[in-house]
C-alpha positions in Angstrom: -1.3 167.8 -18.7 1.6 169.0 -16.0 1.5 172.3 -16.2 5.2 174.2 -15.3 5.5 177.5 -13.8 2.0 178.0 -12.5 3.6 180.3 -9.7 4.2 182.9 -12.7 0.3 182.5 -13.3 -0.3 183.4 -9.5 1.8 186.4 -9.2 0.4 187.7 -12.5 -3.8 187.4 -11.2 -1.8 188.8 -7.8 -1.2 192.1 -9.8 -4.3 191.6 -12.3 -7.4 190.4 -9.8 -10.0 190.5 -12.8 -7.5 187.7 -14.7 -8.4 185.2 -11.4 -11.0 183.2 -12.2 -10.2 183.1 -16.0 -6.5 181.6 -15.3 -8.0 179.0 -12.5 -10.7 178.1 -15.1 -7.6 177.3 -18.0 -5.7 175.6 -15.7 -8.2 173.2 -14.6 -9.5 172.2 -18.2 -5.6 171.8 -19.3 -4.8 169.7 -15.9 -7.7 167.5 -17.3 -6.2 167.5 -21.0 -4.3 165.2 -22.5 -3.3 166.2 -25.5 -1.3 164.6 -28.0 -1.0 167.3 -30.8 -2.5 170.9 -31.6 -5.2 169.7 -33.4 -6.8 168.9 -29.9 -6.2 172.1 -28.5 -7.4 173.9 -31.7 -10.5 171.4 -31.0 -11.4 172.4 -27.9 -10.1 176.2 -27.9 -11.3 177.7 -31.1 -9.3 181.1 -30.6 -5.7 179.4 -29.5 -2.9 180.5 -32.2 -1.0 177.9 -33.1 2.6 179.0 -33.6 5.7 177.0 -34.4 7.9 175.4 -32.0 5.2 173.5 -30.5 3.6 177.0 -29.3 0.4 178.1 -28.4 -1.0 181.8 -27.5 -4.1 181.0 -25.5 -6.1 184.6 -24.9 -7.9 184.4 -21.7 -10.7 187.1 -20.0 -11.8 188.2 -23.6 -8.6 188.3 -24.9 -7.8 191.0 -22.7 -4.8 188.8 -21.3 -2.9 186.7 -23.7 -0.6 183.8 -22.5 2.0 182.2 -24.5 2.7 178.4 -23.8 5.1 175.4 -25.0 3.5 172.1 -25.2 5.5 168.9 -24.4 2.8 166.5 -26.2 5.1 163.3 -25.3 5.8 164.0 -21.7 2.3 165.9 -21.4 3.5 169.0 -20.1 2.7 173.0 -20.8 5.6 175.2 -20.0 4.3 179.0 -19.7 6.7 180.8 -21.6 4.5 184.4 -21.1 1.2 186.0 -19.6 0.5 189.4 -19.8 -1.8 192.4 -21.5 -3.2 192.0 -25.1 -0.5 195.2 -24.8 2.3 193.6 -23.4 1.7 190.6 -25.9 2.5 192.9 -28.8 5.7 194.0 -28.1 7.0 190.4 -27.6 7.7 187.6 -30.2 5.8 184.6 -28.8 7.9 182.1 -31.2 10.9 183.0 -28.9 9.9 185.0 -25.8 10.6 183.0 -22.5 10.0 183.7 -18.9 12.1 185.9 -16.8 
């Protein structure tokens, strides 16, 4: 899988060291994915919500850091839509929330 917008996953484990190794590690398993529906991520990642809209909230470090993706099965692409704090993941609406 292509994975869009990992810049916004570098500046956020820039602010958040402790978020580093558990972002790398998620981007190289997805980079080596190729996933054709949510069953496959449900499959693999046991704790991934799946939401509508072809959306998944993957939590990452514990759960401490929660990260909101779109999934492009037919052009095998994740578009990060949001990262932040379990906190910060509260007061958005991951069916609709997009990057800034």
């Amino acid at each position: 899988m292509r994975i869009i917008a990992v810049r916004t996953l570098r500046n956020f484990w820039e602010r958040h060291p402790d978020a580093e190794q558990p972002i790398k590690a998620w981007v190289d398993e997805v980079k080596h994915a190729a996933w054709d529906n949510s069953h496959q991520i449900k499959a693999h990642y046991r704790h991934a919500s799946i939401l509508k809209s072809r959306r998944v909230v993957f939590n990452l470090k514990g759960n401490a850091y929660r990260l909101v993706v779109a999934v492009a099965y037919r052009y095998g692409a994740v578009y990060i839509k949001f990262i932040g704090t379990h906190r910060q993941y509260d007061a958005i609406n991951a069916d609709t929330v997009e990057m800034e």
